[in-house]
C-alpha positions in Angstrom: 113.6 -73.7 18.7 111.2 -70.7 20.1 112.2 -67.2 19.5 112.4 -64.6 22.6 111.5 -67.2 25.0 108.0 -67.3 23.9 107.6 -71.8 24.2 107.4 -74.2 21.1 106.6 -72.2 17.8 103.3 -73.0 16.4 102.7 -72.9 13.1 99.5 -71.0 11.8 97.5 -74.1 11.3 98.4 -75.2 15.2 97.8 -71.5 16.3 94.1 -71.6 14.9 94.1 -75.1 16.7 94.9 -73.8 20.2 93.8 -70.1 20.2 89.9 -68.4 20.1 90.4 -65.1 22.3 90.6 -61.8 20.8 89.4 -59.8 17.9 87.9 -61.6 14.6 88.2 -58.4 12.3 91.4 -56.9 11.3 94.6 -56.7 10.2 97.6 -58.0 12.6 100.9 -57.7 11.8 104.1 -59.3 13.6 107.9 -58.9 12.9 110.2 -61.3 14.9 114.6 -61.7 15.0 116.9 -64.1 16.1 119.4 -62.0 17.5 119.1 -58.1 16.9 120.4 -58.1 14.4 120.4 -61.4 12.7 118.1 -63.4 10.5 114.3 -62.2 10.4 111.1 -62.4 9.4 107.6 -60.4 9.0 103.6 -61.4 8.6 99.8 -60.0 8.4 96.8 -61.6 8.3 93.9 -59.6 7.2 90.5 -61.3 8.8 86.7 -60.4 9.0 84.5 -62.2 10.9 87.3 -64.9 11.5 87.8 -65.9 7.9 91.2 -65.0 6.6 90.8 -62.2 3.5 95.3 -62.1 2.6 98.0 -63.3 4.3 101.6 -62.7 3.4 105.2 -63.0 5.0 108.3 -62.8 4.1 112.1 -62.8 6.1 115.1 -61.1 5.9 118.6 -63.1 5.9 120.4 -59.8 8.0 118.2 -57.1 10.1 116.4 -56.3 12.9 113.2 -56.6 15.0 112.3 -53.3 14.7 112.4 -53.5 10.7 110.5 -56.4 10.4 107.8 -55.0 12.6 107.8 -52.2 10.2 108.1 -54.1 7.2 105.2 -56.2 8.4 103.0 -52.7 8.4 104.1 -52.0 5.4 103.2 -55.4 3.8 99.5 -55.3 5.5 98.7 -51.5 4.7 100.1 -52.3 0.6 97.7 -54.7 0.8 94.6 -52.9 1.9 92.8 -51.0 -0.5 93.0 -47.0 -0.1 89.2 -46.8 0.9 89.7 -49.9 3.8 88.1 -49.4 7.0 89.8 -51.3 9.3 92.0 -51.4 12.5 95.7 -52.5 12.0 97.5 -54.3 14.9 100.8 -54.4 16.0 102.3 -55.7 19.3 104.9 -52.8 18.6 104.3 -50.1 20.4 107.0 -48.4 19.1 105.7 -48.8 15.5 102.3 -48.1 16.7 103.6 -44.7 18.5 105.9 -43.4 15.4 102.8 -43.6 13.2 99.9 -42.4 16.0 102.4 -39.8 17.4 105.9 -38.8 16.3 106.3 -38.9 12.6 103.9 -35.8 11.8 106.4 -34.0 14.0 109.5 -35.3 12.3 107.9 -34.2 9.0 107.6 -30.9 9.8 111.0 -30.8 10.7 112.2 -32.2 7.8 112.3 -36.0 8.9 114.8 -35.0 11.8 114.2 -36.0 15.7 115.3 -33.5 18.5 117.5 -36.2 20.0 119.4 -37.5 16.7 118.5 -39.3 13.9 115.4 -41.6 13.2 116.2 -45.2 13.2 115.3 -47.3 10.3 113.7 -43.7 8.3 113.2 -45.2 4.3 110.6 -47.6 6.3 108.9 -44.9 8.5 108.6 -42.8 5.7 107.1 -45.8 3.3 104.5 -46.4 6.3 103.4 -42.8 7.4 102.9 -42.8 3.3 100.7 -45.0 3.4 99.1 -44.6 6.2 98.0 -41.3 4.9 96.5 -42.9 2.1 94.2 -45.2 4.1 92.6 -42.1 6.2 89.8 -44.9 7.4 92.1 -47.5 8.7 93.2 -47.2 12.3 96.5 -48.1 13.3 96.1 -49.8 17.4 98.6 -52.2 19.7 97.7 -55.3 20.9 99.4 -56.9 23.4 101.9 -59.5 22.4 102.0 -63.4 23.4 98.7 -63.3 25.5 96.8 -66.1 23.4 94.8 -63.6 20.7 94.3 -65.9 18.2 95.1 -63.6 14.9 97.6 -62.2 17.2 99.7 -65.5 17.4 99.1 -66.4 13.6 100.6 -63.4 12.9 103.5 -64.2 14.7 104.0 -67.8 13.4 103.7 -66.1 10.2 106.8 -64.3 11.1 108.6 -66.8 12.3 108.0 -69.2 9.2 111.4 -68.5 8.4 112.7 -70.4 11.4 110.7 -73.4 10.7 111.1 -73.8 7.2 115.3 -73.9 7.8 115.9 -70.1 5.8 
C-alpha cells in the first residue's frame, strides 16, 4: 500500500538503494496521513556529508498531515543542539511559511490570525520556540517526491507506521 499515490513505499534501507540526487547536509523532515484525518506518522534524518548523525520517527493512531509535518519539525529541531548550523527541510510549504513568515505576526497579535483561528496552535507555538532558539539553523522547502535521496528517507521514515502494521 503507497500513501497519496506516491508508488510502492520504500523503506529507508531501499530508498538509500535507489536514490543519490539532492543535498548530503541537513536535516529533512516528512509527516504523512492515511486519510486527513486518520492514522499518521512523522520522521527526520539529520545528515552531513551523507552519513546519517540522528534519526527518529514516530506515528500517531488519530491526526492529520499537517500535525505530523509539524511534529516532524519539532522532533528534528529538539534534536539539534541550540548552537546547530544547519538548514532544516520540509516538503511543507505550509510549515515552512508559518515559521519563515506568519507566526512573528500572530505573536504580536497575541497568537490570533486576521481570518480566524490558527490551526493546529500548541504545535506552532512549540516550533517557532524553538526555532528561536537555534538562530543559526535555517528552516527551507524542498520539493516533495522528486527522487532527493534524504528527502525520500525522510518520508519512509514517516511512513514506517504503515509498514510495520501500527
Amino acid at each position: 500500500m503507497a500513501p497519496r499515490g506516491q508508488g510502492p513505499m520504500l523503506t529507508p534501507e531501499q530508498v538509500l538503494e535507489k536514490h543519490t540526487s539532492g543535498p548530503d547536509t541537513g536535516v529533512f523532515t516528512d509527516g504523512s496521513c492515511e486519510g486527513n484525518p486518520g492514522p499518521g506518522g512523522w520522521g527526520f534524518v539529520w545528515v552531513e556529508g551523507g552519513r546519517i548523525v540522528a534519526r527518529d520517527h514516530g506515528h500517531d493512531p488519530q491526526t492529520t498531515n499537517n500535525r505530523m509535518e509539524l511534529q516532524a519539525l519539532i522532533a528534528a529541531f529538539e534534536a539539534l543542539p541550540e548552537d546547530a548550523a544547519v538548514t532544516v527541510y520540509s516538503d511543507s510549504q505550509l510549515c515552512v511559511n508559518t515559521i519563515n513568515q506568519w507566526a512573528a505576526g500572530w505573536e504580536k497579535r497575541g497568537w490570533k490570525r486576521k481570518t480566524g483561528p490558527i490551526a493546529n496552535l500548541e504545535l506552532v507555538k512549540r516550533l517557532y520556540h524553538l526555532a528561536g532558539t537555534h538562530p543559526k539553523v535555517k528552516l527551507q522547502w524542498i520539493k516533495a517526491h522528486d527522487g532527493s535521496r534524504w528527502n525520500e528517507y525522510a518520508d519512509a521514515l514517516a511512513t514506517e507506521y504503515l509498514r510495520s502494521g501500527r
